[in-house]
N, C-alpha and C positions, 0 to 999 in steps of 0.2 A: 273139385275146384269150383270155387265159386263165381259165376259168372254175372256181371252187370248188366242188366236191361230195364226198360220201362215201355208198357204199352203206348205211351204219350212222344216214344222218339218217332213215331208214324206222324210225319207234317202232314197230310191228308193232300195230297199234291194232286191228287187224281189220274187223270191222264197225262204223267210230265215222265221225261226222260231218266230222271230222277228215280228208282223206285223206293220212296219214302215205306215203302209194306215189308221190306224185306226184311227190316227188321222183327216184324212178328215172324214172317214167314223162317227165318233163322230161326228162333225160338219152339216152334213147331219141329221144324226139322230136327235137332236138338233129342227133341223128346223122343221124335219118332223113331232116331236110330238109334238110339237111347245112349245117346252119347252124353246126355244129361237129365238128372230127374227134377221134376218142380221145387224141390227143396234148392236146388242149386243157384237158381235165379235170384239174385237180390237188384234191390229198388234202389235207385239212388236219388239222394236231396238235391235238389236242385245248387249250383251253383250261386252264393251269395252274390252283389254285386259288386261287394270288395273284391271277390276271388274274381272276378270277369274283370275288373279294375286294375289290376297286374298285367295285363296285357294292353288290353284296350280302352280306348278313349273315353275318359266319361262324359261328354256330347255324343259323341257314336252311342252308349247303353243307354243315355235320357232317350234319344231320338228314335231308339230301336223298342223300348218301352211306352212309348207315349203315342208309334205309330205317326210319327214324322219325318220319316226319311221321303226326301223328294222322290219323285219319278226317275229318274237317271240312280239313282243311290239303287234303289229296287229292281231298277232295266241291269245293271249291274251286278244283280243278286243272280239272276235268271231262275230263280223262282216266285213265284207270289208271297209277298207281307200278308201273314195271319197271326192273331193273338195264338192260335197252335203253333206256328213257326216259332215263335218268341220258345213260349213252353218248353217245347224240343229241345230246341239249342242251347236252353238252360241247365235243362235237365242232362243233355248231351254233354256238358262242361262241368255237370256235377257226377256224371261217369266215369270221367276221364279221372278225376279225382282221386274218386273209389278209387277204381279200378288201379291206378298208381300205388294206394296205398296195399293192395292187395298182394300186390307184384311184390312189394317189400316184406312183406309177409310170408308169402307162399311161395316166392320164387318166379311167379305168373301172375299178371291181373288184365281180365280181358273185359271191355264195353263191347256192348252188340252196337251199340253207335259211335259217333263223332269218327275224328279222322279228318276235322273240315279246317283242311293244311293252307285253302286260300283266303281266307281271312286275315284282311292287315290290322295294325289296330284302330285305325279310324275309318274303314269300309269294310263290308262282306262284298265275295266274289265269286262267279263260279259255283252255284252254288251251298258256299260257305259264307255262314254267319257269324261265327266265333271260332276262334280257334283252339277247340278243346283243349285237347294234350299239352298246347303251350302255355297254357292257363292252370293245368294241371300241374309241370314241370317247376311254373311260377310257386303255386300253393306250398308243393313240396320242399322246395329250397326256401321260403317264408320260414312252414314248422320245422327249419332246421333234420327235416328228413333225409336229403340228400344235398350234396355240394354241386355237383356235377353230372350233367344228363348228356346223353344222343341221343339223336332222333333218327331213324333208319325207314325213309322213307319211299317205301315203293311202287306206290301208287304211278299209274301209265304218267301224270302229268306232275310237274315240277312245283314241289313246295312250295310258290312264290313267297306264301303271307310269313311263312315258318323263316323261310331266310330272312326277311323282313325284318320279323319280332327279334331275330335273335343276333342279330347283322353286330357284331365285334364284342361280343360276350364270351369272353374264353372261359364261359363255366359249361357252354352248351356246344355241342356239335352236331351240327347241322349236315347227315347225308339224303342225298337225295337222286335215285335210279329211278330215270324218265326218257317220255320219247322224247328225241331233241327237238322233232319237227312237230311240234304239238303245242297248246295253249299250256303254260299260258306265255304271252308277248308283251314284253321281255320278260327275261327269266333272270333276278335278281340272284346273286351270287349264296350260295350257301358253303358250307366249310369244304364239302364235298361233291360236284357234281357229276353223273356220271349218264353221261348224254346218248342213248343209241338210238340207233337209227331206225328208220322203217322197217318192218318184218323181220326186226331179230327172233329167232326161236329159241330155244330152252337153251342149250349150249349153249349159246352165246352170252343170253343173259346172264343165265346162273354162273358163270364164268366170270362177268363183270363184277357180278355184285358181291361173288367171294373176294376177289381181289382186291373191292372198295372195302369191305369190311374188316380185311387183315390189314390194311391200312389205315383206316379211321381207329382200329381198335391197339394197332401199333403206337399210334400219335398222341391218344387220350385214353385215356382210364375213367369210363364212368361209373356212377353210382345205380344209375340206372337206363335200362334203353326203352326206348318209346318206339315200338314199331306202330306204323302205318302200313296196313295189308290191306291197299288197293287190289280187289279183283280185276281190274279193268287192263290189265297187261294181257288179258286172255285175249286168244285168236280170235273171238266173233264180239267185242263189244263195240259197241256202235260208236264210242266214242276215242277209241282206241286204236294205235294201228300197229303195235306190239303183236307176236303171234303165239303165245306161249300156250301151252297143253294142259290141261286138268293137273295130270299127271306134276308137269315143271312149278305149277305154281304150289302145289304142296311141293315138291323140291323146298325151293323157294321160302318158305314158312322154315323147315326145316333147318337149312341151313343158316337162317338167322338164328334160331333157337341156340343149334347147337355150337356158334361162335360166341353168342351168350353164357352158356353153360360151360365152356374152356374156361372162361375168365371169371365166371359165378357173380355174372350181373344181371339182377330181375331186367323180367322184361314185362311191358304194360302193350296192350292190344288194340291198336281202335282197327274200324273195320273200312273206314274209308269209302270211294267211288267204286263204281260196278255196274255200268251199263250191256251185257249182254243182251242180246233181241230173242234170245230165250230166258224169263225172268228165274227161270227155276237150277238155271246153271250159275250165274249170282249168286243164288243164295248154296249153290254145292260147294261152290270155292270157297266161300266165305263159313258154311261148317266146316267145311277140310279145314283152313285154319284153325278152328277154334279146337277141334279134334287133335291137332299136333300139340295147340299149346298144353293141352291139357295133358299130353304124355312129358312136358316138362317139368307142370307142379310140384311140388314138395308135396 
């Protein structure tokens, strides 16, 4: 299975909440447990600014290219503006792309980045600077690849930018399994919400989110599903207050996988938020993902 990465999705954030590294450090892990060999990795082109034009504002991409977002627009980002941030996020939405197109292909298509669900289209947030996958979903239904998407999104905190982007499009369905008492405020409406509480654990969750997706997938027949596999529903992320197990979050990978495969609709991969206070359980969740998708490939 071929996997999308690029050494340049690392923003260089430094000391940030953020761990912008993880992404190499995935790729390393990868190898090491040799759940992938160096042939596997492919490079993605960076996202034209057409394809970033499908979603968002073109003042937002002049502004975000030219390094004129005010103070407040970038207090807003809660990361630091860098000509690397740019790169990334480019490159991160020329992932999602790929990686979509792979999904069509293979049955699976996974980026080791994007996932950045809170980007509207005329601000980044949280964060998120573009938003990959929906930019991707756009491209795809452009070349007439697909008619119809979902997006299953399970990151600890609520797609705000994604329900946004996609707010009365009945070509896209929009789920979304979050903590309810979490950022972001408000929580703009998506096709699907499924709001839990504080300290759900694995039962619980995974219990919701079967239900929401024999429902979502009752209602709509997509072409294709976009998951979003936030690590950050795990019991020790800093920025999380979900309590789920190593163990439930591969559940979790799983059992989207395989209500994909009942119905034999690709699924595309981003990797999303993951603030654990141990950097190296981050990036385990997020191989475990990539590990199951890959027992799904064709």
């Amino acid at each position: 299975m071929k996997l999308v990465y690029s050494d340049q999705y690392d923003m260089n954030l430094g000391n940030h909440v953020f761990p912008s590294l993880k992404y190499h450090l995935i790729r390393e892990k990868l190898l090491r447990d040799q759940i992938a060999i160096p042939q596997d990795f492919v490079e993605p082109p960076a996202a034209s600014d057409d394809d970033v034009a499908l979603v968002h504002h073109r003042e937002y991409i002049r502004k975000l290219q030219a390094g004129k977002l005010s103070y407040l627009e970038i207090l807003r980002l809660e990361i630091p503006y860098s000509p690397e941030l740019v790169r990334a996020v480019w490159l991160s939405a020329g992932g999602s792309i790929l990686a979509g197109r792979l999904a069509l292909e293979n049955g699976v298509g996974v980026n080791l980045g994007g996932g950045f669900h809170h980007a509207h289209p005329a601000h980044g947030e949280g964060f998120c600077v573009l938003n990959d996958f929906s930019i991707a979903i756009r491209r795809l239904q452009k070349d007439k690849l697909i008619e119809r998407a979902m997006t299953v999104d399970c990151d600890v905190h609520q797609g705000n930018g994604t329900a946004t982007i996609f707010a009365g499009d009945p070509s896209v369905f929009t789920l979304s399994i979050h903590q309810e008492n979490n950022y972001p405020y408000p929580k703009p409406a998506s096709t699907l919400d499924i709001n839990m509480r504080d300290g759900a654990e694995d039962e619980e969750y995974l219990r919701e989110l079967e239900k929401g997706l024999d429902q979502a997938l009752g209602e709509f027949q997509p072409d294709l599903i976009s998951y979003v596999a936030g690590a950050d529903p795990y019991q020790d992320d800093q920025l999380g207050g979900l309590r789920l197990s190593l163990p439930g979050l591969e559940r979790r990978d799983r059992l989207v996988f395989e209500k994909a495969r009942a119905k034999k609709i690709p699924v595309t991969v981003t990797l999303a938020g993951g603030y654990a206070r141990h950097l190296e359980e981050t990036v385990q969740i997020h191989t475990n993902t990539i590990r199951v998708a890959k027992e799904f490939a064709k």
